[in-house]
C-alpha positions as CSV (number, residue, x, y, z in Angstrom):
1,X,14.7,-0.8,-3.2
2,X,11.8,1.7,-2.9
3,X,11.7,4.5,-4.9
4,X,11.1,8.7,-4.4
5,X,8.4,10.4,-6.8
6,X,7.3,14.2,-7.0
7,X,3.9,14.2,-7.5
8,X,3.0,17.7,-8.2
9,X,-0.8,19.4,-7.0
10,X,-1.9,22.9,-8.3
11,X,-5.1,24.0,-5.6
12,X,-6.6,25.5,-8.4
13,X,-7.1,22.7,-10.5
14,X,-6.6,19.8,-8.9
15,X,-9.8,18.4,-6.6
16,X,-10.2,15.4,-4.0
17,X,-13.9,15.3,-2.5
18,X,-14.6,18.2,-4.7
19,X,-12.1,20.5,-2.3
20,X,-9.2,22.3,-4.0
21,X,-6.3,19.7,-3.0
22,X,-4.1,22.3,-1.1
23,X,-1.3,22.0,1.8
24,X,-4.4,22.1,4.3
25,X,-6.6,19.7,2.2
26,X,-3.9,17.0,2.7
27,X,-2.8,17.7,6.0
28,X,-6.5,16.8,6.6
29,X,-6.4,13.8,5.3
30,X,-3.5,12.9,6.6
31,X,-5.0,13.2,10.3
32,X,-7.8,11.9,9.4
33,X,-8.5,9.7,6.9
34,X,-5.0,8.5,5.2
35,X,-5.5,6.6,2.9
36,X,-6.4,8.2,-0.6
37,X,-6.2,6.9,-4.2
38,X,-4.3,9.9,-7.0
39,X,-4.9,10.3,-10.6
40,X,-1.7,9.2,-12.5
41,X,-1.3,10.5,-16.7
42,X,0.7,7.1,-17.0
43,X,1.6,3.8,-14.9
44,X,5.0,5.3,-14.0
45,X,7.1,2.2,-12.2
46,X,6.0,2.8,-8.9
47,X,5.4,-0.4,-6.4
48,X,4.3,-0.9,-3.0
49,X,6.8,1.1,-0.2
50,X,7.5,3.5,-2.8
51,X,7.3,7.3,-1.1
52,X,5.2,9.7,-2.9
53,X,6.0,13.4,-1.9
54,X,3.5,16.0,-2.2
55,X,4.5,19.7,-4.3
56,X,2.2,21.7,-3.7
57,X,2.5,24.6,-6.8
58,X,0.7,27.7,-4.8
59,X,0.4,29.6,-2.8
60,X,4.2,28.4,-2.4
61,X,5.7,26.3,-4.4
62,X,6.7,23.8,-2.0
63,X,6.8,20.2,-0.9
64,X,4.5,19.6,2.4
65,X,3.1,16.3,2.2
66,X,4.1,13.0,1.9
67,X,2.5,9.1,1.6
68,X,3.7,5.9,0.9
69,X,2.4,3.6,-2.3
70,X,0.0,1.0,-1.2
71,X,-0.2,-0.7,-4.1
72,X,1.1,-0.6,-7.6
73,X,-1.1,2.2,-10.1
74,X,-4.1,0.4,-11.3
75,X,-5.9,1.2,-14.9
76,X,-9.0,3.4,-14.4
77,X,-10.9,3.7,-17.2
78,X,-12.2,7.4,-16.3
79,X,-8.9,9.0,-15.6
80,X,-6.5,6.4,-17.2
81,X,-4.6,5.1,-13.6
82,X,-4.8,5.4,-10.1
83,X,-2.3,4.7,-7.2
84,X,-3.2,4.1,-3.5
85,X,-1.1,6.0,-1.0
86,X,-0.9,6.0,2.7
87,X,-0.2,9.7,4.0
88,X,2.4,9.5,6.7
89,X,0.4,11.9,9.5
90,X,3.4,12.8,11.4
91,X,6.1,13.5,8.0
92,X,3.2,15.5,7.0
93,X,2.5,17.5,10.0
94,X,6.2,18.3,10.1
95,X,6.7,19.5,6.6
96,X,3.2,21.5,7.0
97,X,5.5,23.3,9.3
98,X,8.4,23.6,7.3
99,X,7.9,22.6,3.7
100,X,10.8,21.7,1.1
101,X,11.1,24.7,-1.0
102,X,11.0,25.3,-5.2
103,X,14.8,26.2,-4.8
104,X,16.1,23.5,-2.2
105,X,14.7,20.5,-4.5
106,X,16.4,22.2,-7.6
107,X,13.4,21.5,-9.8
108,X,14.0,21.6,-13.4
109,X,10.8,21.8,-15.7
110,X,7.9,20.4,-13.5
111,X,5.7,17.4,-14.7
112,X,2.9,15.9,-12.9
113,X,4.9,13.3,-11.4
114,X,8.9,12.5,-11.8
115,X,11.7,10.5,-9.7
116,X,12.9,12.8,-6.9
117,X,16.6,14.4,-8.0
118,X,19.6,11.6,-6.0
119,X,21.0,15.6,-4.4
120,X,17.3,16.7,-3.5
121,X,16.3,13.3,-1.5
122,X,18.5,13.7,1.8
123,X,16.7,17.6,2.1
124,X,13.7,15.4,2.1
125,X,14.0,13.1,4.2
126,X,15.7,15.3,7.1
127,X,12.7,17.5,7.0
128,X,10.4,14.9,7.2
129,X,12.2,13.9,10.3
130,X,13.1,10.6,8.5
């Protein structure tokens, strides 16, 4: 059964072609060029189909993006693991437009990536247009 992960990007510190990685960043790269490797603290237990969703910490705190795990997180000796994610273009367009808010997921202390909250996952997925 696949898994749900927060994976949490602050535009003022977190880069990806050397470009802040904000809501428009992604979006981008989700049009364009979808497939994109993350920088992961730890392994976490995330495998293949997993769904990666995207919170975004400013301007709004918000989620607005979302991929899929490509492969399981991979050791990288520069920035300790990577993952490979597929952005899904059109969940992405449509929660550019209307992202999950701070408040709706019920986000408790944020780290840089947790399991998404069992009562936050159907807000999710209906806004993704899953």
């Amino acid at each position: 059964m696949a898994a749900d992960w927060i994976y949490i990007l602050n535009p003022h510190r977190d880069v990806i072609d050397e470009e802040p990685c904000d809501k428009e960043k992604i979006l981008r790269l989700a049009l364009e060029d979808p497939e994109a490797e993350f920088w992961l603290s730890r392994r976490n237990r995330m495998n293949r189909g997993d769904r990666i969703w995207f919170y975004f910490t400013s301007p709004d705190a918000a989620v607005a993006a979302v991929g899929e795990v490509d492969d399981e997180p991979r050791v990288d000796p520069d920035v300790s693991y990577l993952v490979a994610v597929n952005l899904l273009p059109e969940a992405t367009k449509t929660l550019y437009r209307d992202p999950v808010g701070r408040e709706e997921l019920n986000l408790g202390q944020v780290r840089s990536v947790q399991m998404v909250k069992p009562h936050a996952l159907p807000v999710l997925l209906e806004r993704a247009g899953f």
